[in-house]
LOLO-832341 format. One record per residue (C-alpha): x, y, z. Coordinates in steps of 0.1 Angstrom, whole numbers, plus 5000, padded with zeros to 4 digits. Each point is the difference from the previous one (the first is absolute). Example, Ala and Ser with C-alpha at 12.3 -4.5 7.8 and 13.67 -1.06 7.14 Angstrom:
+------+------+------+
|   px |   py |   pz |
+------+------+------+
| 5123 | 4955 | 5078 |
| 5014 | 5034 | 4993 |
+------+------+------+
//
This chain:
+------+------+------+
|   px |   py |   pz |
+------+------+------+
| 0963 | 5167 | 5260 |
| 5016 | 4968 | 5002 |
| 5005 | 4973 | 4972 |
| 4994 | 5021 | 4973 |
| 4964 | 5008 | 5012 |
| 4981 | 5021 | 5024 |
| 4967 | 5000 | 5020 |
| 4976 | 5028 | 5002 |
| 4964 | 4999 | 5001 |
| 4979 | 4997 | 4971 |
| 4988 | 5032 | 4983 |
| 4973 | 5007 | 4973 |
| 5024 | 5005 | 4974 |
| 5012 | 4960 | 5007 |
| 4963 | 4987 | 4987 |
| 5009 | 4987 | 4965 |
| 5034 | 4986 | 5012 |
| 4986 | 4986 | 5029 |
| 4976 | 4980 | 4981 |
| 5020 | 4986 | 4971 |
| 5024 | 4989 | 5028 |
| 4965 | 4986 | 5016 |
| 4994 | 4977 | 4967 |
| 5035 | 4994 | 4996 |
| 5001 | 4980 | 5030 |
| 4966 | 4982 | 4990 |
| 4983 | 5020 | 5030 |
| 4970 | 5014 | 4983 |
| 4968 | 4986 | 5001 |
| 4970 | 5002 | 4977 |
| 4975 | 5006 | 5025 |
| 5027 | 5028 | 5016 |
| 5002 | 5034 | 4987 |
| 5033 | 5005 | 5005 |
| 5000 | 5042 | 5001 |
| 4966 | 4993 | 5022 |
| 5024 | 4979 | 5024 |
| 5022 | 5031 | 4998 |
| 4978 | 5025 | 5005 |
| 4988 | 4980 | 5034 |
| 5028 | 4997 | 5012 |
| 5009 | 5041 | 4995 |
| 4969 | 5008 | 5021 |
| 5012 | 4974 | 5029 |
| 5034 | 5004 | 5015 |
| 5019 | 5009 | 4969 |
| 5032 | 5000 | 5018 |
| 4998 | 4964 | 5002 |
| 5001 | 5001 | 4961 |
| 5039 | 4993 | 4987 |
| 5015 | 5000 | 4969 |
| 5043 | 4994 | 4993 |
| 5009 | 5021 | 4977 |
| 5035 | 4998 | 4975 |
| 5020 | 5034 | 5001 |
| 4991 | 5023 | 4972 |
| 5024 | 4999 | 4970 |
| 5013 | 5023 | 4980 |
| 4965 | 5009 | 4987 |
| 4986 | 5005 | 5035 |
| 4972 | 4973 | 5001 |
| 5005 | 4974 | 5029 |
| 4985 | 4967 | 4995 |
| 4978 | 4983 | 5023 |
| 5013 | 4964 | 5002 |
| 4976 | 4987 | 5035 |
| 4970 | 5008 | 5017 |
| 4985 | 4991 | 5032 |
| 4969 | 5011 | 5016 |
| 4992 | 4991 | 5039 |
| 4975 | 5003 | 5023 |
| 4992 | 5003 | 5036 |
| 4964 | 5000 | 5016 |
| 5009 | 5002 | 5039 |
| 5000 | 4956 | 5002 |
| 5024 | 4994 | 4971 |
| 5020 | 5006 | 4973 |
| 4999 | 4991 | 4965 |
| 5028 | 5000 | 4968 |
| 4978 | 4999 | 4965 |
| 5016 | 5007 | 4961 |
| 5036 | 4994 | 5013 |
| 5016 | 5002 | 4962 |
| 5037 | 5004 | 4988 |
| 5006 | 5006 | 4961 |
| 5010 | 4964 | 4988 |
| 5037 | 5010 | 4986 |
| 5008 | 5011 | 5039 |
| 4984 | 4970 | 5018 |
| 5020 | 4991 | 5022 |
| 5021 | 5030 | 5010 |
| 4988 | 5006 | 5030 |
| 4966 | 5023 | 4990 |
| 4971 | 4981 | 5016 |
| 5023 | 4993 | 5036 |
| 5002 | 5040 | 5002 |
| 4967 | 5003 | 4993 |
| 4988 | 4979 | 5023 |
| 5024 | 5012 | 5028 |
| 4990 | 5036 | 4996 |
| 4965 | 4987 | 4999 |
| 5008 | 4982 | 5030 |
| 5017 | 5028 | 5019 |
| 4969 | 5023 | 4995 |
| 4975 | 4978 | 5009 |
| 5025 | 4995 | 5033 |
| 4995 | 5036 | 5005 |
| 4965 | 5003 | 5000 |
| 5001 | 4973 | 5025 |
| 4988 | 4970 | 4977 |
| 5013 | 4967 | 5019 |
| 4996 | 4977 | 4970 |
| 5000 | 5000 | 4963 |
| 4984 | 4978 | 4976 |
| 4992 | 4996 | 4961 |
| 4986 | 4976 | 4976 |
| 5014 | 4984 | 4976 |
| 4985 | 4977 | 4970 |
| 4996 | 4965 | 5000 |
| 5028 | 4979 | 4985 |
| 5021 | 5030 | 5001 |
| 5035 | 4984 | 5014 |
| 5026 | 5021 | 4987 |
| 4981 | 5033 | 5016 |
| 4989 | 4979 | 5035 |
| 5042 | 4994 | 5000 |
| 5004 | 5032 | 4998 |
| 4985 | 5009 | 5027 |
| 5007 | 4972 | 5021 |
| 5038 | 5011 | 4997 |
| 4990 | 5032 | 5015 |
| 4985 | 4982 | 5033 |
| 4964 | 4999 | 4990 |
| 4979 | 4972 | 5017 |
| 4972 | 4980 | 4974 |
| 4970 | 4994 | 5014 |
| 4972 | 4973 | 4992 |
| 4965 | 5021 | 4995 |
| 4976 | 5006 | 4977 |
| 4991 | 5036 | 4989 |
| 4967 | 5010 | 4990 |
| 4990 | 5031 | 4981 |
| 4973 | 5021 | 4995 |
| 5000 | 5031 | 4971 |
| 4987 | 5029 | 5011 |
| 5006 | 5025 | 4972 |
| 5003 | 4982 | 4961 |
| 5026 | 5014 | 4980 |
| 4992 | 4984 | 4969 |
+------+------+------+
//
């Protein structure tokens, strides 16, 4: 625990909270099922699924207040729905996430990280540059697979 939060991987029970934090953050997608996303993610490497959680209070319920899923397919690693509530923004959530995120895709032997982020998206992009992150000029290209909706 440090900063008044914690990091643990995500459990079932963190669905709901997980996704209001999700549209909080603007990170939901119409064409994105977000408890589909979720569910995905459970069946591959669900350790690499993290959530910061509050302590419990007096009434025992601890809040989730940032999420972070990664990913690692044996070339590289990826960082998708990095979210922090917006009344802690700023204290230090998304940096532990993304270090813990960082330090086990280090131990599975991933030698580089990377993540996307929105175009026109500058306070986010800062973000991450003032954790080291390189930008890159490319195009992505998409194909669905699976609709949602």
């Amino acid at each position: 625990m440090s900063d008044g939060f914690g990091i643990r991987a995500f459990q079932r029970g963190d669905t709901e909270a997980v996704i209001a934090l999700w549209e909080d953050a603007g990170l939901t997608r119409p064409w994105n099922d977000p408890r589909a996303d979720i569910e995905r993610k459970l069946a591959v490497r669900p350790e690499l699924f993290l959530v910061a959680e509050e302590p419990a209070p007096a009434d025992g319920t601890a809040r989730i207040v940032g999420s972070v899923m990664a990913g690692y397919d044996g070339h590289r690693g990826w960082l998708y729905y990095l979210a922090s509530t917006s009344e802690r923004r700023g204290a230090g959530i998304g940096r532990a996430l993304v270090a813990e995120s960082e330090r086990l895709l280090r131990a599975m032997g991933c030698p580089k990280v990377q993540l996307m982020v929105r175009e026109g998206n500058e306070q986010v992009l800062g973000f991450y540059d003032a954790l080291g992150y390189e930008r890159f000029t490319v195009s992505n290209t998409g194909k669905r697979l699976i609709a949602d909706a």
